[in-house]
N, C-alpha and C positions, 0 to 999 in steps of 0.2 A: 386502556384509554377511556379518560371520561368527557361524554358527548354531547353537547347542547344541541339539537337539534329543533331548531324552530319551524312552527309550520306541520309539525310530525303528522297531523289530523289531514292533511289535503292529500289531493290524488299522488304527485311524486312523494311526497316525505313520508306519506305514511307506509308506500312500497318499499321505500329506502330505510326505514326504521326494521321491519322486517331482515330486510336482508342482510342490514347491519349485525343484528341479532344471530339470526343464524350463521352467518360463515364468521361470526367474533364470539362466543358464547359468554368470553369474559371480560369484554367491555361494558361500561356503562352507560344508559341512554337515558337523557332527559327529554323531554317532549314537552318545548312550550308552545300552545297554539290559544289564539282568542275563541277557536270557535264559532268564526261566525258563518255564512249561512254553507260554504263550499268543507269547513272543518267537518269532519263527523268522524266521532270517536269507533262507531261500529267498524271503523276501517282498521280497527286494532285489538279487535274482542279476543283474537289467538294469541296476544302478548302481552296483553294489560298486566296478568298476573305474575309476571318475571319478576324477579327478586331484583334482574339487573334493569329494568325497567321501572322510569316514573313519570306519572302526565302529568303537568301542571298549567293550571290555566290562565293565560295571560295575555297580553299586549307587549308586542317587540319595543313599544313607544312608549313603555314603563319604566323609566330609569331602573326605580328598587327592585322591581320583581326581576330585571334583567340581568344587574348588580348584585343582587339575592343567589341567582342563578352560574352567575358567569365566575365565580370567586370560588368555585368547588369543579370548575370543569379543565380541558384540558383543550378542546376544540370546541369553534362553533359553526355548524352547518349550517345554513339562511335559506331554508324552502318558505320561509315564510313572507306572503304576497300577495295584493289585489291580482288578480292576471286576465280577465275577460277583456276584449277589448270594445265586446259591444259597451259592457258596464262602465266602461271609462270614457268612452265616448257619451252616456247619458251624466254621469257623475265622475270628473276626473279627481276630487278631492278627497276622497280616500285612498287613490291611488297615490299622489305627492304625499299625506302622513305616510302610508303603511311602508309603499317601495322605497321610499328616500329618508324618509324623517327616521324612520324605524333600522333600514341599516347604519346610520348614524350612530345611534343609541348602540347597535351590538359591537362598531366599532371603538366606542368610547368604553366603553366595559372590556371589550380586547385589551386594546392599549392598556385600561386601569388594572387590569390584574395577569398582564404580560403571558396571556394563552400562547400557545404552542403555533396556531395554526386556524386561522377563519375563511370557511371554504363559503364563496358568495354564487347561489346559484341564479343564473342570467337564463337572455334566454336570445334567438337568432332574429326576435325581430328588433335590436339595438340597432344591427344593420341596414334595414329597410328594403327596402323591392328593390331585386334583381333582374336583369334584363332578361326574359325566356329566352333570349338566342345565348346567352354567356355559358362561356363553356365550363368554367370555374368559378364555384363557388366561393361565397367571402372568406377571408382569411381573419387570421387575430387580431392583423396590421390594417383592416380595411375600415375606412371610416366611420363614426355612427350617425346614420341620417335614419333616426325614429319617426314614423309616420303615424304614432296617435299617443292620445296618453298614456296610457297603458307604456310601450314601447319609450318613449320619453323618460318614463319616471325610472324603470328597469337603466335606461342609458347612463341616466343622472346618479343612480345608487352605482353603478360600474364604475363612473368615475370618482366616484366620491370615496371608493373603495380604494382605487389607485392610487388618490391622493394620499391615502393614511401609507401606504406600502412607502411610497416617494418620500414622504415630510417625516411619518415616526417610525420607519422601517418595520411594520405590520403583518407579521406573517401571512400574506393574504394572497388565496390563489382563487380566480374565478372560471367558470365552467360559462360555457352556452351552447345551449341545446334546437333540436330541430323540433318539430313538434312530436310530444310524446303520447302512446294509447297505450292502453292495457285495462287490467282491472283495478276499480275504485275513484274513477274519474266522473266528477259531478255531473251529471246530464245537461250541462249548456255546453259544450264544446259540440264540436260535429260529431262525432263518432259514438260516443255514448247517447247524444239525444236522436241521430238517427238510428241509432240500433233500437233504441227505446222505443220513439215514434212508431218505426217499421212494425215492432212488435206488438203493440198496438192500433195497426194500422191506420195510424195518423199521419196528413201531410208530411214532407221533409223538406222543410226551407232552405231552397239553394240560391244562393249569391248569385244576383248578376248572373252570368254565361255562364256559371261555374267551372271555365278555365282557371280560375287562381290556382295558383302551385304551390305544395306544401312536401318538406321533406317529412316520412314519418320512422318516427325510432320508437322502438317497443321499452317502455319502463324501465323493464328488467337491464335490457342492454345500458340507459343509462344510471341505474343505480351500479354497475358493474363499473362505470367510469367514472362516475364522485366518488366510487372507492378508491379504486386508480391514482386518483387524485388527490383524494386526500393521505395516503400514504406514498406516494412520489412523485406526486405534482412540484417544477419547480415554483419557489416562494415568490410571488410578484408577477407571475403569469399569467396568461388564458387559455384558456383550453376550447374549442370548438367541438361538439359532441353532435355527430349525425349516422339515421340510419341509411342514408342513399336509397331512399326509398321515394323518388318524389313523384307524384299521383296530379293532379288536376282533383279540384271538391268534387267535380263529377264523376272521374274514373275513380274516385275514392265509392261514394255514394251507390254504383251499379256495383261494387264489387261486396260493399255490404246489402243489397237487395240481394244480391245473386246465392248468399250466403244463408238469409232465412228464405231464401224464396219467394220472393214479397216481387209484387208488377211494378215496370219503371212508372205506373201511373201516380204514385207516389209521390213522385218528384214535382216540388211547388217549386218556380224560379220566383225570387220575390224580389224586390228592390236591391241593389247591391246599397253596402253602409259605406259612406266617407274616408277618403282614404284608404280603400281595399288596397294595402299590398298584393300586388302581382303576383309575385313569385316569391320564397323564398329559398335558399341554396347555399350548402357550407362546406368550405374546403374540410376536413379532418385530419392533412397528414401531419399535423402536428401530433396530435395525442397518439397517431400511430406511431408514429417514425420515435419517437422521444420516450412514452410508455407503456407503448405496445398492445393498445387497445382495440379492439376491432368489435364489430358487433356480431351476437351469436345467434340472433334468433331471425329466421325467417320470417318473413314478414307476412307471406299468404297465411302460413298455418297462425303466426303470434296475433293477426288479426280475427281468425276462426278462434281459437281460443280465445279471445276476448269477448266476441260477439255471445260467446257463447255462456260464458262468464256472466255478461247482462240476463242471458236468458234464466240461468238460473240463478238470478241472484232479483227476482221479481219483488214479491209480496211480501217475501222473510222480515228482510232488514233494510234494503234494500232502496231502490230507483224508485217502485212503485210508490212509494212511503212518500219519497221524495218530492215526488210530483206532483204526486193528488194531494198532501198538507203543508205544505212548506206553503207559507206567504209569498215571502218573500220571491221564490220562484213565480210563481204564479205570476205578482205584482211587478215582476222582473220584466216579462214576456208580454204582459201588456203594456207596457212601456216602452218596447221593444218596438213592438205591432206599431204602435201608434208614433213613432221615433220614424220608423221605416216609410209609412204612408204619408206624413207630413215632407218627407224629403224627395229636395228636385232631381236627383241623383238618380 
């Protein structure tokens, strides 16, 4: 099988390029990714040099380079994505090209050279906040009420995915997932930048009360279900991908202090951001009941093994790098800061 996989540089696709690797030795993998500040190629320095392995650097929202790309494959995987949702709430306009304009494009290159098979990967906030008393999580059939851009634009590339399945019969099956950790995830999300922080012992910005609820699934488990999926996923479907893991950012946060050992005094509550989803929560007996997936990794140890990941993964190549030279992080956070304090929220 030959594989377009867009996005391959960011935290899931670059785990999922891996894995694709290893348990396929004789598939092919292309890697188109822009690169921009969450891309980093260091996340692929053990594969770079596969013979069935090629990076190519580009924009989803490149007709040619996508048309160049899409006319020698067989499949195309779509990790490729604005995803923060602080960052889409300061700038939502790269989030409408990249999530929407950009699955467009891989869909018209589909259609044009009649691929096998376009796996769109989503994500569980299409849905929106769940009510903390609800016993069941959303389903594939549950409606999408998106509560930021970020979320919006992810809704709009889902339907717009549909639409190619319903109009040109598009082999097209999409995934959504709960929120995923592990290793290679950029340090703005929670988990990585507290682990960071901690280690450092720098503040750890928590939301509001830090009750918001989050389901967490360990990478691995779902790189194992875009597999799933893309070899017996039915054609025109959804799949809902969670690990039943769901924490409060606070009972998240103590249990990674507890983990370096680091004092709750850590803990900054800082403004919550517009729009905080509450809670969110995902039915999964579809992907079970239908293709047999379940998740394998514990979730205490898959989060110590990651924690730990960060720890050694300092000065090398690494977080450290990332933090102290990156502009754009930096200029990220102060935007942030100053985002946060200006709001009556």
């Amino acid at each position: 099988m030959r594989i377009l996989i867009t996005g391959g540089a960011g935290f899931i696709g670059s785990n999922f390029i891996r894995y694709i690797l290893s348990k396929y030795p004789n598939y092919r993998v292309i890697n188109l990714d822009k690169l921009t500040y969450a891309g980093n190629l260091e996340n692929l320095r053990d594969v770079e040099k596969r013979k069935n392995y090629k990076f190519v650097k580009g924009d989803i929202c490149n007709k040619r380079i996508v048309d160049n790309i899409a006319k020698d494959v067989d499949v195309i995987i779509n990790f490729a994505a604005e995803t923060h949702v602080d960052r889409s709430i300061l700038g939502p306009d790269s989030f409408i090209r990249t999530d929407i304009y950009g699955t467009y494009v891989l869909l018209e290159a589909a259609k044009k050279f009649r691929l096998e098979r376009c796996v769109q990967i989503s994500t569980d906030e299409v849905y929106g906040s769940i009510s903390p008393d609800a016993r069941a999580g959303f389903n594939e059939n549950s409606p999408l009420e998106p509560n930021s851009p970020y979320a919006a634009s992810k809704a709009s590339a889902d339907l717009l995915v549909h639409s190619y399945f319903v109009t040109y019969k598009l082999p097209v099956i999409i995934t959504r997932s709960s929120n995923n950790f592990g290793p290679y995830q950029y340090p703005e999300k929670i988990i990585p930048l507290f682990v960071t922080n901690a280690l450092e012992n720098k503040p750890l910005p928590l939301y509001g009360d830090g009750k918001n609820i989050r389901d967490w699934l360990c990478v691995w488990d779902n790189c194992h279900a875009i597999d799933i999926v893309l070899h017996k996923g039915k054609l025109g479907e959804i799949y809902n991908v969670a690990g039943g893991n769901e924490l409060t950012n606070l009972e998240l946060t103590e249990k990674i202090l507890k983990i370096l050992k680091k004092p709750k005094n850590l803990i900054k509550y800082v403004p919550d951001r517009p729009g905080h989803d509450r809670r969110y929560s995902l039915d999964c007996t579809k992907i079970r009941n239908e293709l047999g997936w379940t998740p394998g990794y514990n979730f205490s140890q898959a989060l110590e093994k990651t924690v730990e990941w960060y720890k050694s993964h300092q000065g090398r190549i690494w977080w450290k790098k990332i933090k102290q030279k990156q502009k754009d992080y930096q200029e990220f956070y102060k935007k942030q800061y100053q985002f946060k304090t200006n709001s009556k929220s």
